[in-house]
MIFIPA-227340 format. One record per residue (C-alpha): residue in one letter; x, y, z. Coordinates in steps of 0.05 Angstrom, whole numbers, plus 5000, padded with zeros to 4 digits. Layout:
AXYZ;...
REM end
This chain:
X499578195037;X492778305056;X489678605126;X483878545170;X479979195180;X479979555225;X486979355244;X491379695185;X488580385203;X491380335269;X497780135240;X498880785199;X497381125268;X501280735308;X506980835261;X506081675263;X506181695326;X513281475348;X515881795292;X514382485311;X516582385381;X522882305359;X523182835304;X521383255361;X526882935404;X531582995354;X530383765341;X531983885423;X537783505414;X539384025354;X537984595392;X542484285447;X547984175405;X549884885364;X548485185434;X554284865455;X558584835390;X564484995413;X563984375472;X562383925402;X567684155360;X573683925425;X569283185429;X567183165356;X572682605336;X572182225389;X564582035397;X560682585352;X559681905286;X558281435351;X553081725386;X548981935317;X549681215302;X546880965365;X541081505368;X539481255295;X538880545306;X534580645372;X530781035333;X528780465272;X529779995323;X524480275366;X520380415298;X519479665276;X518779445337;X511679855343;X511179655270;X510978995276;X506479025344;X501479365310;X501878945250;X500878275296;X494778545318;X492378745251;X492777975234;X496777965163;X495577385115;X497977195048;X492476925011;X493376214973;X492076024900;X487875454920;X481375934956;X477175784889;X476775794819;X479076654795;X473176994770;X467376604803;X464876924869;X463976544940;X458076244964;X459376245043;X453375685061;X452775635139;X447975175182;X446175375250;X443774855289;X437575115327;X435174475354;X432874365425;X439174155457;X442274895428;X439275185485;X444574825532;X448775375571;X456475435572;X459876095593;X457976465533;X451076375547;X446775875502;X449675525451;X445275855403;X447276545419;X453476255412;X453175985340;X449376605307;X455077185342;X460676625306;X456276645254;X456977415248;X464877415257;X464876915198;X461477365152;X464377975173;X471177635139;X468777595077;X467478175018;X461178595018;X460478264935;X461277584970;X454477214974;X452376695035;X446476235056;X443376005120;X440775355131;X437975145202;X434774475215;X426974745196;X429574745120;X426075435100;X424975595031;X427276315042;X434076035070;X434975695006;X436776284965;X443476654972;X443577364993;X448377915010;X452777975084;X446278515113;X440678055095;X444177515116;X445677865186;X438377975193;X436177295186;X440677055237;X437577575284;X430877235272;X433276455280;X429976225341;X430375495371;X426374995334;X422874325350;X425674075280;X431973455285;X436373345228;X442772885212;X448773005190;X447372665126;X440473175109;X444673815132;X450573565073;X445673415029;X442874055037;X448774425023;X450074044965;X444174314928;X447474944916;X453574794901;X456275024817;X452375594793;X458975894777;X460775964847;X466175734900;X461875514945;X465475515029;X460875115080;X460875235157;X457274755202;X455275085270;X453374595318;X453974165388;X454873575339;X450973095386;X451972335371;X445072225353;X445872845298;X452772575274;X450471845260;X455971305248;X455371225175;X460671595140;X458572225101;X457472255027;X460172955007;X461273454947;X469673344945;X468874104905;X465474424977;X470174695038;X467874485096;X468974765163;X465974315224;X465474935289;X464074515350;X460174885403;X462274625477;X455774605524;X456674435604;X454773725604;X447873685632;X443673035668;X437572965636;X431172485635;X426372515584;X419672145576;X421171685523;X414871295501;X408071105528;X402670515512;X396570225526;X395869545557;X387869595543;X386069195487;X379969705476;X378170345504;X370770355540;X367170805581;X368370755657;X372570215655;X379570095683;X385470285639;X393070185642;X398470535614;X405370445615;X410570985615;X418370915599;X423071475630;X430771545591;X436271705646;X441172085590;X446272375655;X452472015692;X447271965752;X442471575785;X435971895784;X431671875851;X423471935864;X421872235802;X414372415791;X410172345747;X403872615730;X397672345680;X391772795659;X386572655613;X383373225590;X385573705632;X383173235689;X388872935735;X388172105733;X394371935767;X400672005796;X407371595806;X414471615834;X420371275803;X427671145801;X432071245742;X438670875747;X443871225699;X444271105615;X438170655635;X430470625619;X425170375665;X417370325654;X412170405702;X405270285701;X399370805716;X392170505732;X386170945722;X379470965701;X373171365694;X373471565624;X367571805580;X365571715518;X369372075457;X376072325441;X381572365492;X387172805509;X392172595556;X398572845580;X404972495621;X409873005655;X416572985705;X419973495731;X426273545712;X430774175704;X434474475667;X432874125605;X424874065606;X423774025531;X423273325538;X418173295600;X412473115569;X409172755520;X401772795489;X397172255466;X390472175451;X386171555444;X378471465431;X372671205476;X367070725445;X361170595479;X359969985430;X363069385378;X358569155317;X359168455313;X355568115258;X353967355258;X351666995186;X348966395203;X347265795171;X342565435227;X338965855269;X336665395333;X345065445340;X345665975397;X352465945409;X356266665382;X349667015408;X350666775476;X357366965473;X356967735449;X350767775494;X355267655566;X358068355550;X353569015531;X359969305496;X358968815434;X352169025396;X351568375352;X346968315291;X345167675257;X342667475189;X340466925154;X344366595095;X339366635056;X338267395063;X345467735068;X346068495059;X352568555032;X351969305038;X351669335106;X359368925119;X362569565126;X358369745186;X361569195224;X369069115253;X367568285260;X364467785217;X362667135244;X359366475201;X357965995231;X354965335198;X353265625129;X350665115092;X351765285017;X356665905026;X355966234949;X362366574915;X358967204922;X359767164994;X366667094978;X367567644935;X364168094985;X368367875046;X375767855013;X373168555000;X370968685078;X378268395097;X381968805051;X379169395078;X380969135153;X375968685169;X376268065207;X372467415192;X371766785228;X368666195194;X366365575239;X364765055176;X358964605174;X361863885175;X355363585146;X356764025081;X360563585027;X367763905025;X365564014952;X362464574978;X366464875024;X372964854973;X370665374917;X368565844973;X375565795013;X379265824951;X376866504935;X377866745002;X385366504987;X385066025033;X386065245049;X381664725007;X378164215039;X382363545044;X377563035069;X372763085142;X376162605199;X371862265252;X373961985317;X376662345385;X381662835370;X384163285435;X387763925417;X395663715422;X397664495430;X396565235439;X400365735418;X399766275485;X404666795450;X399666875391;X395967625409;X390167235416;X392066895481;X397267355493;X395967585572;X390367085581;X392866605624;X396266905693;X398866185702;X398965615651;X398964885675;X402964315657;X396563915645;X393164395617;X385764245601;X384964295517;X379164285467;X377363555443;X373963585371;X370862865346;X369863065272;X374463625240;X376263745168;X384163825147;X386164245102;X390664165043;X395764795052;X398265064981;X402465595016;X401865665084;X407366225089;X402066765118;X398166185172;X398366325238;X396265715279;X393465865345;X390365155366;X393964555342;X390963875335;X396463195325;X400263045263;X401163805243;X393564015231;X390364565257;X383664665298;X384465445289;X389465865254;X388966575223;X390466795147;X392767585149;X388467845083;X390568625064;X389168995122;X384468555158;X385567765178;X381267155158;X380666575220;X378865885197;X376565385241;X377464585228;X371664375268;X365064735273;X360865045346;X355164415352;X356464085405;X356763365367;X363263485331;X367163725398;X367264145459;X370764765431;X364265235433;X363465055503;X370765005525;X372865655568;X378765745514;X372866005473;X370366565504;X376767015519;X379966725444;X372966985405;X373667705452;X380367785436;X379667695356;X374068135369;X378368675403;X383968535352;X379268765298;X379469425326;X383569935287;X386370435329;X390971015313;X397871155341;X397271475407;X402571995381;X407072155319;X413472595321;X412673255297;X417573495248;X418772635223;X411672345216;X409472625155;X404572075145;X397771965183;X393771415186;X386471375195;X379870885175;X376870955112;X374371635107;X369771745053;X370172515018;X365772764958;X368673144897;X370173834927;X371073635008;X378073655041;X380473505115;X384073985158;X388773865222;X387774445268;X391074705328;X391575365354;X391775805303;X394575315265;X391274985201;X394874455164;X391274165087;X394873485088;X394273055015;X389172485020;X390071894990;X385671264996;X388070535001;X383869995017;X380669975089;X385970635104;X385371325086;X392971695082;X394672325103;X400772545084;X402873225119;X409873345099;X414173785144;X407674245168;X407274005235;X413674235272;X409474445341;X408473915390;X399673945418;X393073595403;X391673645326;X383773545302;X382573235249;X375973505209;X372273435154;X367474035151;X365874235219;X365173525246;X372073325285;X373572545262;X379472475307;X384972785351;X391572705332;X398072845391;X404472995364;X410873105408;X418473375400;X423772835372;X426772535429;X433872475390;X434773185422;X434572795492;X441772475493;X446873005514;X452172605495;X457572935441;X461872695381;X469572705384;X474173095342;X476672435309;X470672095300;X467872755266;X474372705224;X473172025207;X465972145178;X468272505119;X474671985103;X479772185053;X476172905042;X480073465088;X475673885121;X477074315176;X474474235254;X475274855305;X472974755388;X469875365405;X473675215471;X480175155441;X479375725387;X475576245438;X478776825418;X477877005349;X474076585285;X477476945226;X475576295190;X476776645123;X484776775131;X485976125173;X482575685117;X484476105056;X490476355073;X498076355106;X497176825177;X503277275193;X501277575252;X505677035308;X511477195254;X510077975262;X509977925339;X516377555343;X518578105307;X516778655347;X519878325411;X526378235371;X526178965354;X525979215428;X531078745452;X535479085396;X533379695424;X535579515497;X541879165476;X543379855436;X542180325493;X545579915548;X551379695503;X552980145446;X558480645458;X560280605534;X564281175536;X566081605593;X561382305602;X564282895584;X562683515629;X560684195589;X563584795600;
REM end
């Protein structure tokens, strides 16, 4: 039988103490009796063996009873054969959740404060040779190792809350990584075991690990978070209007009145909004502002709502052009058609070159390619623009119909796209077009049922080897195409059928022209995300950045410098950052001293849904392997995890004792030899 310090201590004094009391009892009643020896001697058959009897079974009566008491509260156990394999030593491995949603209150204060003081009575029931491991959610190297019960006491002083968000799944796995070595290794999981942390897919876990789930109880809490923002801009330019779009989470049992909300760009505030948030629901709204300048900018959404604010606001950053380079290779120069176009709007800054003198060089300068009636388009001009496309270009090529399709074939074939079946003549209206394409995608506020369509009089038609990848966007009878676009890598190719002079149709003149040609144009833009998640986006995208032998890029951010691995793919440049970034803010991105971009990054909005796990469904995660699950509601009182996992408790049979003890001792007192008094002399 083993006990639980400081408990047994107080037992041997507990058990002293009684004792002498009745030594010293029984001396008086010594004393008492020679002084009246004679009185003894006349009564010393008749109750003398009785009353010595009685006195003597109070007295171990009354002994055990305090025994036992003392003993109940000492907490006995037997410990079982199964605790581990004899000889190996215990690895006690315990993860704290310190996520966002540990800062929840109960009665005990926050959940956090919670875990680590459970935390401490866990350890404190182990051996001082015993060995143990924390593991929170940020996945610290120096939390990997296993150290003795007073290092591990300090490091749960210094565990703080942390923007990081695991599963279930990561945290096992985790554990599992240290398991053998010699060791029996004892899990305990620590957490609020939120349903968005738990997961539904059962848990794959080491059948040689003891687990022990502790679920902490928090006061359920309403919450709304701001879940997501985007852009309904196609392009970002200075001074004119813009339009975002929020979306507000209500997580709580309750509808959610006249919320506000707040936008600032740079510091600068652009707008402001009230909502209503019906209950478990989302809703978006839509801010309108404008008066941006040029560059890089910052912007910020925010609500107020208390207590949980964590989830309040969200960054994101976007970039403002002043210009589009827009170059046009054509092949007949009195055709005026694509500069007229990119002329109506100072944004677009268009270039144009002769096919007979093509700078090849220059492509990457450009984010659209337009040719337009080349007349003998050469398969170096393929070679350069599958190139340009790879690398996230975008090409449109209006043929020239009075070019044999002999021509055109060998040059469309190496852009991987459709040969040249044969040119048609003869009036040919557009039968469709396709309005959910991006390219005519919020166009048209309202679209007729006669709707008024391109008419083409000569076309070619294509012969489609494996149209898998073609998008048509303007459709012409008996399945051809008048326009469709060919994703290449990370740019898009757009073939027409019929080419921009007026003799072989109306489509350069059509109004479907103009916004379909400024829409591929603003298409060709590459943008980055307005945010990533810190602490889950460990991979950046950006445009080709070109670096020499010995240069590197940097994200910095108050105080804080992250190195992230480049890698180059084509028209991309990778960052990959890894688990560096774990603090939500504005991130800039530089190469030397020049800043290339801003990058936002915000807390994972898992941490937003206060809703919980049950007991069974926790269970049920693990299947067939037994683990044990303690409700820090239910269990408030004590976690001796040690001796109820490892170990048969005694102390309910040692109280049960101690009450049967002093009912002995009553019965004896009250019962035991009613005899009559007999009066001194």
């Amino acid at each position: 039988m083993n006990f639980l310090y400081p408990g047994f201590l107080f037992a041997l004094l507990a058990i002293a103490i009684p004792i002498a009391i009745h030594l010293f009892n029984f001396r008086k009643f010594k004393k008492v009796y020679f002084s009246n020896v004679q009185f003894l001697k006349e009564a010393k058959e008749q109750n003398s063996a009785r009353e010595k009897l009685k006195h003597l079974l109070v007295l171990i009566s009354r002994i055990l009873a305090v025994i036992f008491l003392v003993f109940a509260f000492a907490r006995p156990f037997i410990p079982l054969s199964s605790t581990g394999e004899p000889g190996r030593r215990n690895l006690i491995s315990i993860y704290i959740d310190n996520s966002y949603s540990m800062e929840t209150v109960n009665k005990e204060g926050s959940l956090l404060d919670e875990a680590k003081r459970k935390a401490k009575e866990i350890a404190a029931a182990y051996q001082l040779n015993d060995q143990f491991q924390l593991l929170t959610n940020d996945f610290e190297g120096k939390h990997q190792r296993a150290v003795n019960k007073e290092e591990f006491i300090q490091l749960l002083d210094e565990l703080k809350i942390s923007p990081a968000s695991r599963s279930l799944q990561q945290v096992v796995n985790r554990l599992q990584r240290e398991s053998g070595a010699n060791r029996n290794q004892i899990a305990y999981l620590l957490s609020d075991f939120q349903k968005s942390f738990v997961g539904i897919q059962p848990v794959q876990s080491d059948k040689d690990i003891r687990y022990s789930l502790i679920k902490l109880n928090a006061n359920s809490l309403p919450n709304i978070s701001v879940d997501s923002v985007w852009s309904l801009s196609p392009v970002h330019q200075p001074n004119q209007a813009e339009q975002l779009v929020v979306q507000l989470h209500n997580y709580g049992e309750e509808d959610a009145a006249d919320i506000p909300i707040k936008l600032t760009i740079n510091q600068q505030q652009k707008a402001i909004s009230n909502t209503k948030v019906p209950a478990g629901k989302s809703v978006r709204d839509t801010l309108s502002f404008s008066g941006l300048q040029k560059g890089w900018q910052k912007g910020l959404l925010t609500i107020k709502d208390f207590p949980l604010t964590f989830d309040d606001a969200l960054n994101f950053s976007f970039q403002v052009n002043t210009e589009m380079k827009v170059l046009n290779i054509s092949g007949d120069p009195s055709q005026k058609f694509i500069k007229s176009l990119f002329a109506a709007d100072p944004y677009f800054k268009l270039s144009e070159m002769p096919e007979a003198n093509i700078k090849y060089s220059s492509f990457s300068d450009y984010s659209l390619i337009v040719l337009s009636g080349l007349k003998q388009p050469s398969s170096g001009l393929a070679q350069q623009l599958k190139s340009y496309v790879k690398n996230g270009g975008s090409v449109v090529i209006f043929p020239d119909l009075d070019a044999n399709g002999a021509v055109y074939t060998p040059f469309l074939t190496a852009l991987s796209l459709p040969a040249v079946k044969q040119l048609n003549s003869g009036p040919a209206i557009t039968s469709s077009i396709e309005l959910k394409d991006p390219v005519f995608r919020d166009v048209f506020d309202q679209v007729p049922s006669n709707m008024d369509l391109p008419v083409v009089t000569r076309y070619f038609s294509y012969l489609e080897r494996n149209a898998g990848g073609k998008q048509g966007i303007l459709q012409l009878p008996l399945g051809q195409f008048l326009f469709a676009r060919y994703p290449s890598g990370a740019g898009a190719m757009y073939l027409s059928a019929s080419s921009l002079d007026p003799k072989d149709g109306n489509l350069s003149r059509h109004p479907v022209f103009v916004p379909m040609m400024f829409k591929i144009a603003f298409s060709s833009v590459k943008e980055q995300p307005l945010y990533y998640t810190s602490g889950e986006s460990d991979l950046l995208e950006h445009q080709k950045i070109s670096l020499g032998a010995n240069q590197s890029l940097t994200l910095k951010s108050d105080g804080i410098e992250v190195i992230p691995e480049v890698r180059q793919i084509p028209g991309k440049t990778l960052l990959y950052v890894a688990d560096q970034i774990r603090k939500p803010g504005f991130y800039d991105l530089k190469k030397a001293d020049s800043v290339l971009a801003v990058v936002a990054f915000n807390d994972n909005r898992k941490e937003s849904d206060m809703h919980y796990a049950t007991d069974q469904s926790l269970t049920d995660l693990f299947g067939k392997q037994k683990i044990a699950l303690y409700n820090s509601q239910k269990d408030a009182l004590s976690l001796n995890i040690q001796a109820k996992n490892n170990s048969i408790e005694l102390w309910k049979l040692c109280l049960i004792l101690a009450v049967v003890f002093l009912a002995i001792e009553i019965l004896l007192i009250r019962f035991f030899n009613k005899t009559k008094n007999i009066q001194t002399p």
